[in-house]
C-alpha positions in Angstrom: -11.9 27.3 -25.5 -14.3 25.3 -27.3 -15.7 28.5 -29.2 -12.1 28.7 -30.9 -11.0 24.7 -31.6 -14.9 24.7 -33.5 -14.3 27.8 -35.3 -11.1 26.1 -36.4 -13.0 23.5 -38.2 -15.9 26.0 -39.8 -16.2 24.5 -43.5 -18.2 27.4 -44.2 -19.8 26.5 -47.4 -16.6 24.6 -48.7 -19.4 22.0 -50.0 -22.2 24.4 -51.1 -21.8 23.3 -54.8 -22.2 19.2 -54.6 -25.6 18.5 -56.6 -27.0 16.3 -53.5 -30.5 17.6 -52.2 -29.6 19.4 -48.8 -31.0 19.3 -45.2 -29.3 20.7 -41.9 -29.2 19.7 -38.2 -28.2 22.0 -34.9 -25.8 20.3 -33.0 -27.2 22.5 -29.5 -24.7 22.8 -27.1 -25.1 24.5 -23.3 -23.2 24.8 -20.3 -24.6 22.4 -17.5 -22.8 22.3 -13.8 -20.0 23.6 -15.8 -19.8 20.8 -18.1 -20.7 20.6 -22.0 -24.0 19.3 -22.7 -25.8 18.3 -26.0 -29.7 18.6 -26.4 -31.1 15.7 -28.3 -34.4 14.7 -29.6 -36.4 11.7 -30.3 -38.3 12.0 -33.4 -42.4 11.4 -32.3 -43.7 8.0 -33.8 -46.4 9.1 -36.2 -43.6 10.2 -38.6 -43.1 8.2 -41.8 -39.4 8.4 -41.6 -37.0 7.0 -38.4 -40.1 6.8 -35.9 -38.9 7.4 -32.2 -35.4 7.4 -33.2 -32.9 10.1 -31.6 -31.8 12.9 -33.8 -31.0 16.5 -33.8 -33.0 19.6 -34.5 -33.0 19.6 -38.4 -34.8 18.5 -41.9 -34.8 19.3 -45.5 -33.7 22.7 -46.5 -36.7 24.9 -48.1 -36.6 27.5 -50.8 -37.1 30.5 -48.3 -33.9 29.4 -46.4 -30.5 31.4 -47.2 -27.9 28.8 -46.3 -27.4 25.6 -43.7 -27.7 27.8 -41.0 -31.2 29.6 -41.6 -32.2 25.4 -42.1 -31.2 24.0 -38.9 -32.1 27.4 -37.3 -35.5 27.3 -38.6 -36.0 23.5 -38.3 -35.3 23.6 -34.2 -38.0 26.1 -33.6 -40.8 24.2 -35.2 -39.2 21.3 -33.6 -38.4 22.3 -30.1 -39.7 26.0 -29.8 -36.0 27.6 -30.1 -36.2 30.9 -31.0 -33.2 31.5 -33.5 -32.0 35.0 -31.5 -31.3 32.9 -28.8 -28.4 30.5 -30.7 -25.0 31.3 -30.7 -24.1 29.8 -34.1 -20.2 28.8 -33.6 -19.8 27.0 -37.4 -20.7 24.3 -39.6 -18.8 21.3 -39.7 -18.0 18.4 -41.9 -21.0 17.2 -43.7 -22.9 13.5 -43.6 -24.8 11.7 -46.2 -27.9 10.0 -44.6 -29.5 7.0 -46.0 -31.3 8.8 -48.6 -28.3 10.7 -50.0 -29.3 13.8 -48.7 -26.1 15.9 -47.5 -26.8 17.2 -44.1 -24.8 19.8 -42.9 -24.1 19.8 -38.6 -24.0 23.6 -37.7 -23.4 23.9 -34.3 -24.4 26.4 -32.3 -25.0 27.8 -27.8 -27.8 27.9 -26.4 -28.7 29.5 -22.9 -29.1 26.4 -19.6 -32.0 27.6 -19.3 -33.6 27.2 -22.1 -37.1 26.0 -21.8 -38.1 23.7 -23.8 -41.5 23.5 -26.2 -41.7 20.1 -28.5 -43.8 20.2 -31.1 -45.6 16.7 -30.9 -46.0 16.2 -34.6 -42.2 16.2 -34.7 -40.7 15.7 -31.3 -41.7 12.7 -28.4 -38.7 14.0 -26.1 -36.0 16.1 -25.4 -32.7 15.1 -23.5 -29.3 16.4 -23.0 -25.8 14.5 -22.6 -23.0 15.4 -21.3 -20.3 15.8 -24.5 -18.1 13.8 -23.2 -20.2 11.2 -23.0 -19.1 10.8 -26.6 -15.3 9.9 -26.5 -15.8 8.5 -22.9 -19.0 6.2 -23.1 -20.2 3.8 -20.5 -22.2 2.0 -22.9 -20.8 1.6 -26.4 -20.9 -0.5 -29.3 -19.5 -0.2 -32.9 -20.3 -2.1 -36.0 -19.3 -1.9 -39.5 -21.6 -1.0 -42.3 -21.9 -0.8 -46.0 -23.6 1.8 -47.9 -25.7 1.2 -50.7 -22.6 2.1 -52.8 -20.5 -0.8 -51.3 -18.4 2.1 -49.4 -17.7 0.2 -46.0 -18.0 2.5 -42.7 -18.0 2.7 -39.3 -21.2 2.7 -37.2 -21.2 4.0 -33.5 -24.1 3.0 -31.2 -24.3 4.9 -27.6 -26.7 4.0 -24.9 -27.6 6.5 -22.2 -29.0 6.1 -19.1 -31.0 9.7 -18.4 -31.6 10.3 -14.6 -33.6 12.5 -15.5 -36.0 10.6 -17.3 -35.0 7.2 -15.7 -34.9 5.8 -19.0 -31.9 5.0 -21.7 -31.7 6.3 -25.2 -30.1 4.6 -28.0 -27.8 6.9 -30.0 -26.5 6.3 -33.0 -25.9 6.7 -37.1 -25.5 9.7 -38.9 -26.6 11.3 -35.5 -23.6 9.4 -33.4 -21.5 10.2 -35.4 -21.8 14.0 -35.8 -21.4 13.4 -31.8 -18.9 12.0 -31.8 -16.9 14.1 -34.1 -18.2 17.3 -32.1 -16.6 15.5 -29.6 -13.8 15.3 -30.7 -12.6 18.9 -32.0 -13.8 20.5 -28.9 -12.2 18.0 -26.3 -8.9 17.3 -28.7 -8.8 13.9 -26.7 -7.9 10.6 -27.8 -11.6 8.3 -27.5 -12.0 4.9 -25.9 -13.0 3.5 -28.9 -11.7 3.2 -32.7 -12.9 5.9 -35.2 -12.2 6.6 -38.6 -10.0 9.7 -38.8 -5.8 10.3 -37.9 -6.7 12.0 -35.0 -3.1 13.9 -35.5 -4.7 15.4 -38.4 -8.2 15.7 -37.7 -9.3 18.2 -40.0 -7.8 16.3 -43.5 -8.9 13.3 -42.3 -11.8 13.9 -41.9 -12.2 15.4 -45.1 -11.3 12.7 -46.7 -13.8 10.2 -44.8 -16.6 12.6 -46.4 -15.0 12.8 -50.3 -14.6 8.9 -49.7 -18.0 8.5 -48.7 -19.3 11.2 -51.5 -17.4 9.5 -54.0 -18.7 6.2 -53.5 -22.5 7.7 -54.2 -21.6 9.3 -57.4 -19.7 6.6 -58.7 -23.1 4.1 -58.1 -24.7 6.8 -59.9 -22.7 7.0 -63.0 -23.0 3.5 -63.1 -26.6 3.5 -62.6 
């Protein structure tokens, strides 16, 4: 069921042509006590950018790589030791802009419960998994409103979970939240406990709109510029 609502929202490479540089992220998803579960990282704290924060698999895309999907693919095995024969890859979704205007595409993909785990430390401090609906059904939530550096006001969502696993919480949120959160919501086609920026009646337009808003917004601050 949720292999067919994602395929439903593949954008395929509806925005392959915008002239932003380009990085990926696999959203990793596995089936856990029969429940959906997402694999997370932390990024390790020697790196220059978003030390210790959580994140996806993913980076920059490199000359060698085909498309999104060779990216992220390629990205979570240095990061975490996945071998890309062993992903599923279901389809890419909408796309975000990060801080540094790079568009970063979500491609989602299975993986195997199984999976064994290898962080690279250089990259990765920890790996954890959530429960997906974790992320329309949070025990610990808060929102708050930001603008980007183009004046276009948004929405940010700011999950805490409490791992048993690893006895400790991790702080989710940002571009990371809210490719969550949007994951989320195409694959569970529930209403959340918490405001979000789409018409959930029309989630695919709508959210294709929040994106050409929010792409807008940059290359107008660049004309300008």
């Amino acid at each position: 069921k949720a292999r067919h609502r994602l395929r439903e929202f593949d954008i395929g490479d509806r925005f392959s042509r915008l002239p932003l540089p380009r990085a990926a992220v696999l959203l990793p998803l596995m089936v856990r006590a029969g429940r959906l579960h997402l694999l997370l990282t932390v990024r390790s704290l020697q790196l220059r950018r978003s030390p210790g924060e959580v994140c996806f698999p993913g980076g920059k895309r490199e000359a060698t790589d085909k498309d999104d999907i060779d990216t992220a693919l390629r990205e979570a095995k240095e990061e975490v030791g996945l071998q890309p024969e062993k992903v599923e890859v279901i389809c890419r979704l909408m796309p975000g802009i990060d801080k540094i205007n790079n568009l970063v595409t979500p491609v989602v993909g299975f993986i195997e419960e199984t999976f064994q785990v290898t962080p690279n430390p250089d990259e990765v401090s920890e790996v954890f998994v959530v429960p997906l609906e974790y992320f329309i059904k949070p025990l610990n939530y808060k929102t708050f409103s930001y603008k980007t550096s183009s004046g276009y006001s948004t929405r940010i969502h700011c999950f805490i979970y409490h791992d048993q696993e690893h006895r400790k919480s991790f702080k989710i949120w940002g571009l990371t939240a809210h490719f969550a959160v949007f994951l989320a919501l195409v694959v569970f086609g529930e209403r959340p406990t918490f405001e979000v920026d789409y018409d959930l009646d029309n989630l695919f337009s709508s959210s294709e709109n929040y994106f050409i808003n929010l792409y807008a917004s940059i290359h107008e601050r660049k004309k300008s510029n």
